[in-house]
Every structure is written in C-alpha cells, then in structure tokens.
C-alpha positions as CSV (number, residue, x, y, z in Angstrom):
1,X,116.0,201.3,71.0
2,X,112.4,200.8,69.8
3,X,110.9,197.9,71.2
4,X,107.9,195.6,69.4
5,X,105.7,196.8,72.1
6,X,104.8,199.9,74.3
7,X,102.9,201.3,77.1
8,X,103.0,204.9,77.1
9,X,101.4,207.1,79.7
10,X,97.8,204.6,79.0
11,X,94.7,206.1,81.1
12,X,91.9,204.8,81.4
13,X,89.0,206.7,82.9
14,X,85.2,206.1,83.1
15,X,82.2,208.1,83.4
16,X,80.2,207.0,86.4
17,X,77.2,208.9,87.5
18,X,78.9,210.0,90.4
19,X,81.5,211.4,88.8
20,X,84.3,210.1,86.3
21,X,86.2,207.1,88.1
22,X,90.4,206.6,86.8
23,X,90.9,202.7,86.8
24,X,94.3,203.4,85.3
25,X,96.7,206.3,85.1
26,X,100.1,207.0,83.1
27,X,101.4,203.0,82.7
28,X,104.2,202.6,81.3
29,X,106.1,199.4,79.9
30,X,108.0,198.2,77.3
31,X,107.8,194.4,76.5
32,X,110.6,193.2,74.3
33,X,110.6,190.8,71.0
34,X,109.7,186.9,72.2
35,X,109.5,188.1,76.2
36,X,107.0,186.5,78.2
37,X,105.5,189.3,80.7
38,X,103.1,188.8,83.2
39,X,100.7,191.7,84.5
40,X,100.1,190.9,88.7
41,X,98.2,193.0,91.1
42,X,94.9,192.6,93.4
43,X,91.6,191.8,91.6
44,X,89.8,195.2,90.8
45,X,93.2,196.7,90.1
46,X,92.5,197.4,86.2
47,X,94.6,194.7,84.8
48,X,91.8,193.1,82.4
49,X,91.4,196.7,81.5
50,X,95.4,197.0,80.5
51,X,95.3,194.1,78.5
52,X,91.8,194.8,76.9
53,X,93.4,198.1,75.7
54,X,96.2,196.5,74.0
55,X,94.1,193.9,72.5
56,X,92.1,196.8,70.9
57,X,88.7,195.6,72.4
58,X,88.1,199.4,74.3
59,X,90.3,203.0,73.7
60,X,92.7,204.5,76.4
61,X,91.4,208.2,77.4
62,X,94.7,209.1,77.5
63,X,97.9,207.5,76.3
64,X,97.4,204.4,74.6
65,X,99.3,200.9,73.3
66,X,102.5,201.5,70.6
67,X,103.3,198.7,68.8
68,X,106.6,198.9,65.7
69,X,106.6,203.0,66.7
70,X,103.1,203.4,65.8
71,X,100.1,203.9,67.8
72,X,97.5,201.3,67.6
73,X,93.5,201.3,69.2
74,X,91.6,198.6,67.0
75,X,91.8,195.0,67.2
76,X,94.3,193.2,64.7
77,X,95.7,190.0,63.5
78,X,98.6,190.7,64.9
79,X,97.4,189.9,68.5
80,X,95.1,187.4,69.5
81,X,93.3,186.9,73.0
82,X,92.6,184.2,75.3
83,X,90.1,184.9,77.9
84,X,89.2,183.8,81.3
85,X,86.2,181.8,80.1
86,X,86.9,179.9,76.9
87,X,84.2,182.0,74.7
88,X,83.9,179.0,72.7
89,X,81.1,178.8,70.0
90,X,79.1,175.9,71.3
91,X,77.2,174.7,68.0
92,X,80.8,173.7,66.8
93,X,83.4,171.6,67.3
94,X,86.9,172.0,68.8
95,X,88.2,171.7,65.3
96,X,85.4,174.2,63.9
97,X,86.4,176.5,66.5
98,X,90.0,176.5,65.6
99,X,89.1,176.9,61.9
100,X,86.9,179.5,62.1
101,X,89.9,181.9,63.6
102,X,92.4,180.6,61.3
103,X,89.8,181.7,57.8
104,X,89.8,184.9,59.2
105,X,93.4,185.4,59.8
106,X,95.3,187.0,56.4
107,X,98.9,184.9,57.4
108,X,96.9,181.3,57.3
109,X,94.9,181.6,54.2
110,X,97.2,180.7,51.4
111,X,99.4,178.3,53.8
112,X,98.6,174.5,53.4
113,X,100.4,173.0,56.6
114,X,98.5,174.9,59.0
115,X,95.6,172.9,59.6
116,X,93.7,172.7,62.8
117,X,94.7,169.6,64.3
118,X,98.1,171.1,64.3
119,X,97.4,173.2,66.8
120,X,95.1,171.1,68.9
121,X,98.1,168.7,68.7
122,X,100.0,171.7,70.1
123,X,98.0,171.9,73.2
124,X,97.3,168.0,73.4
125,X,93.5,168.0,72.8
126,X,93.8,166.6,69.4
127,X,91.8,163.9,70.2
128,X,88.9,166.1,71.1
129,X,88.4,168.0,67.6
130,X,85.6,166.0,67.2
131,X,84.0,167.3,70.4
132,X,81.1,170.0,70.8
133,X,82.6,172.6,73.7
134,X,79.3,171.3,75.8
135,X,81.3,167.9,76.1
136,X,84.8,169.2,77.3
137,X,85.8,169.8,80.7
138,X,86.6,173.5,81.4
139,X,90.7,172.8,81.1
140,X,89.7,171.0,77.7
141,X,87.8,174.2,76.6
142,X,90.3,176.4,77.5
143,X,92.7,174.0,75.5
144,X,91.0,174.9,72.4
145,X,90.7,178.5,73.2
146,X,94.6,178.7,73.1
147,X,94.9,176.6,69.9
148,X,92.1,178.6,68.4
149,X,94.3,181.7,69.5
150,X,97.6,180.2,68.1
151,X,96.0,179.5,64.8
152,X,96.2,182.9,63.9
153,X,99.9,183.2,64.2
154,X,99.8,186.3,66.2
155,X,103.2,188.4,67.4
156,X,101.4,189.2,70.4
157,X,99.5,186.8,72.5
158,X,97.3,188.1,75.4
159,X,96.4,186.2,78.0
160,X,93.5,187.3,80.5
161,X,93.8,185.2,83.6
162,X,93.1,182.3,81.6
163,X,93.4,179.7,84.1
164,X,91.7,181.1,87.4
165,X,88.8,179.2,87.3
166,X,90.6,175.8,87.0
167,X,91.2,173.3,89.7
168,X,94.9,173.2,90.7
169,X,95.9,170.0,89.3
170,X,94.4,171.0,85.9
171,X,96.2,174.4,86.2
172,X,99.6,173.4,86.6
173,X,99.0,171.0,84.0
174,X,97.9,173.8,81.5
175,X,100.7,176.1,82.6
176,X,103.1,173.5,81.9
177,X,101.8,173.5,78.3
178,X,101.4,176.9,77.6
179,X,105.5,176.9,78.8
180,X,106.0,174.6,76.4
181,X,103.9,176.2,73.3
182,X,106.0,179.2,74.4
183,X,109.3,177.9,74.1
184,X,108.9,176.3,71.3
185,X,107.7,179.3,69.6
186,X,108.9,182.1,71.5
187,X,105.9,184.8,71.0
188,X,105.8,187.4,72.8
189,X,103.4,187.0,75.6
190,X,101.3,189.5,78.0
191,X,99.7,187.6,80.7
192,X,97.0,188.6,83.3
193,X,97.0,187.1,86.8
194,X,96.8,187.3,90.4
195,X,98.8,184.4,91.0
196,X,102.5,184.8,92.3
197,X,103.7,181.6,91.9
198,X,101.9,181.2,88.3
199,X,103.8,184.6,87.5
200,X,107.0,183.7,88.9
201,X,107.1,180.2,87.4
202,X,105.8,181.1,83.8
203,X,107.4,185.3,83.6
204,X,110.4,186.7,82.3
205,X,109.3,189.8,84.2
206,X,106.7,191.1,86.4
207,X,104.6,194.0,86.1
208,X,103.0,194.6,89.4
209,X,100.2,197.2,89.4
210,X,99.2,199.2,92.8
211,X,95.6,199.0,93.8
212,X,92.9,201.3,92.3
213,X,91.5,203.6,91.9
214,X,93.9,205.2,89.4
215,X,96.3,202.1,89.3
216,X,99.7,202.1,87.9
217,X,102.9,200.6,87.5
218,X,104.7,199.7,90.8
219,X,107.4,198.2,90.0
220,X,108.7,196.1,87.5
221,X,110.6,192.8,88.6
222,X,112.5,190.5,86.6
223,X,112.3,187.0,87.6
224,X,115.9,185.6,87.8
225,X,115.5,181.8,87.0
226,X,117.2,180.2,84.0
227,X,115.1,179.0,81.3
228,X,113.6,175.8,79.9
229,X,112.1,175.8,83.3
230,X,110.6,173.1,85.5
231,X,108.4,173.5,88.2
232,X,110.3,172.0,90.7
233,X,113.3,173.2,89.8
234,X,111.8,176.8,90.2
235,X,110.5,175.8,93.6
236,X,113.8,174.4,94.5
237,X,115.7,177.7,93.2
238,X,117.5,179.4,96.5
239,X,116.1,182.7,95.3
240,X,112.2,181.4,94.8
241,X,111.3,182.2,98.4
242,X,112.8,185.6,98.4
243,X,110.8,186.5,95.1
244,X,107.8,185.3,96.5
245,X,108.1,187.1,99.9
246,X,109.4,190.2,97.8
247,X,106.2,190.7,95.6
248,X,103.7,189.7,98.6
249,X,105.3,192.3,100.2
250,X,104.5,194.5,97.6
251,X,100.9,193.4,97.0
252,X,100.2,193.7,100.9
253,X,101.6,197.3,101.2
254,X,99.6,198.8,98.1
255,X,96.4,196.5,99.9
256,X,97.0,198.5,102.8
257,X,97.7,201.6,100.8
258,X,94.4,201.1,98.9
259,X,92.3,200.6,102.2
260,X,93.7,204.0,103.6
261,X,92.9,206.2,100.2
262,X,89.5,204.8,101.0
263,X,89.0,205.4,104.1
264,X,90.1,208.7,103.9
C-alpha cells in the first residue's frame, strides 16, 4: 500500500578534503497519513540532515524522499519547517511574520478565514502579534515560528529539535501545545530530537538512528500508549519505564558501537 510518505535507500555523503565522509546511508521509512513520527539518535548522528532532505533544503546522493509515489528534492508548500532557532524576521512583528508565510502559500491566498491571529490563537501567543521577535522570550519566538509554519497548511510538518534550547518548564509547556495543535489537526508530523521522554510522550513511533559515520535506521519502535495523551498519564503507564530503558539501551550500545568503529 502506498503511503503519503517515503524514505527510500536516502544517502547522504559529503566531500571533505580528506576524503568523502557518509553521514547517512540506505534509510528507510515510511510514515503514514496524520502519523506523528519522531527521528531519535545521538547528536552528530545525521538527523537534521534526514529531515533537511525531506524538507528539500539539500539533495540526497543517493536515494532520496518519495512523497504520493513520486520522488521529490525541492522545497514545497506541501511541507513546512520549524527549526531549532525560531529564524524569525526581526524588523517585523509576530503577526507580520505569520503573514508573510501565509502570502506565499498557494492554499491561503483566496481563503478569507485564515487570518493570522488564528493561528497565533492556535499556539496561545495571540496577544503577542503586536510584538517585534526582539521582545519575546525564546518559547514565545518559537511560538510564532510554529504558527508561521501552520499558516501554510502543510501535509507534512517538520520539526527540527525545535525545543532543545528551552528551559524545561517552558518545554513541556510547548510540547503540550504542539500535542494539542496535533490532535486537533492530525498532520502528519516528522520530528527531530534527542530527547526520549519528549519522543516517547509526543510519538506514534520512533525512528532511532545508529551513530555515524554512515548512520541508519536501527530500529523502528512503536510507542504503545493510547491517545489524547497526558503527561502524567504517560509517566504513570506500566509500560513507560520499559520503553524508556528499551531505547536507552539502544542509544548506549550504538554509543559504544560508534566509539569502537573509531577507535579502530
């Protein structure tokens, strides 16, 4: 059965001066209609480069991202991007941010309910659409950068560790919308992150990547709690522990793994 979208075989490999370095080699996934996936492994292990492939931002050398049965290496409307960093335009507002994605997006042109504030309403920052990025806290920021990214109505929404450089508190608090925008909506979602238990409380399933050089697929684990979810329900789940443990596991034998291919 076709799927919306597909990994198949994607390579990535540079040219260094000491010789051309494989960040990735032959992944292979295939994320279902309204899934939410996250991507997990060590930092360093190419998962920024995954996701930058399928976002169209850089080509695969080899292999490459399918999406409807048809292979796809440019950017497009149908997938939109939030990054670690906001990447907000600082000389305008929150509202001027989201409005400059949504003029440039062929689905919100012509359609008179989709207005900014609707989508800073989303993520709760309404109130700040006055604001200049310069005057919003970094969890604000990165607010607007996911209502600037659901403005454009995408299928596919990537999400590149957008929360690692957020204090706890402010994390869990912008997980718990992003759960919420997600549910509500049902995209389908590819998330970055080197967080288990932001994985295991947000995923449907888990892609976890070995460690690089030439990085690939793992394993791929399906995260068995019952959705709407709540964070302490998750917690409290008899099966949360043995998740945990179970991908730790995996990320400290590919660690170990990893330090003997270089030592070698």
């Amino acid at each position: 059965m076709r799927v919306p979208l597909e990994l198949t075989g994607l390579t990535k490999r540079f040219e260094t001066q000491a010789g051309p370095f494989v960040a990735v080699d032959n992944v292979n996934a295939r994320i279902g209609q309204g899934e939410f996936v996250c991507i997990l492994g060590h930092s360093g292990c190419g998962k920024s480069t995954v996701l930058s492939i399928v976002a169209g931002l850089q080509p695969a050398t080899l292999g490459g991202v399918v999406i409807d049965g048809k292979q796809v290496d440019t950017p497009g409307s149908d997938r939109a991007v939030v990054f670690q960093t906001p990447c907000l335009l600082p000389w305008l507002t929150a509202r001027q941010n989201v409005l400059l994605a949504m003029k440039q997006a062929p689905s919100r042109r012509s359609d008179p309910k989709a207005t900014p504030e609707h989508y800073l309403e989303l993520v709760g920052v309404a109130d700040c659409a006055a604001q200049l990025p310069g005057a919003l806290s970094l969890g604000t920021q990165q607010c607007v950068s996911l209502a600037r990214a659901l403005s454009v109505e995408p299928r596919f929404l990537l999400l590149d560790e957008p929360f690692s450089t957020l204090d706890s508190l402010t994390r869990f608090d912008l997980q718990d919308t992003l759960l919420q925008v997600w549910e509500r909506d049902r995209k389908t979602v590819l998330m970055v992150t080197h967080d288990v238990d932001e994985a295991l409380y947000l995923a449907d399933r888990l892609i976890l990547m070995t460690d690089g050089p030439a990085a690939t697929v793992g394993e791929i684990f399906t995260v068995p709690f019952p959705r709407p979810r709540e964070r302490t329900a998750v917690l409290e789940h008899p099966d949360y522990y043995a998740c945990h443990q179970r991908v730790l596991d995996f990320l400290k034998h590919h660690a170990h793994q990893s330090k003997v291919y270089v030592s070698a």
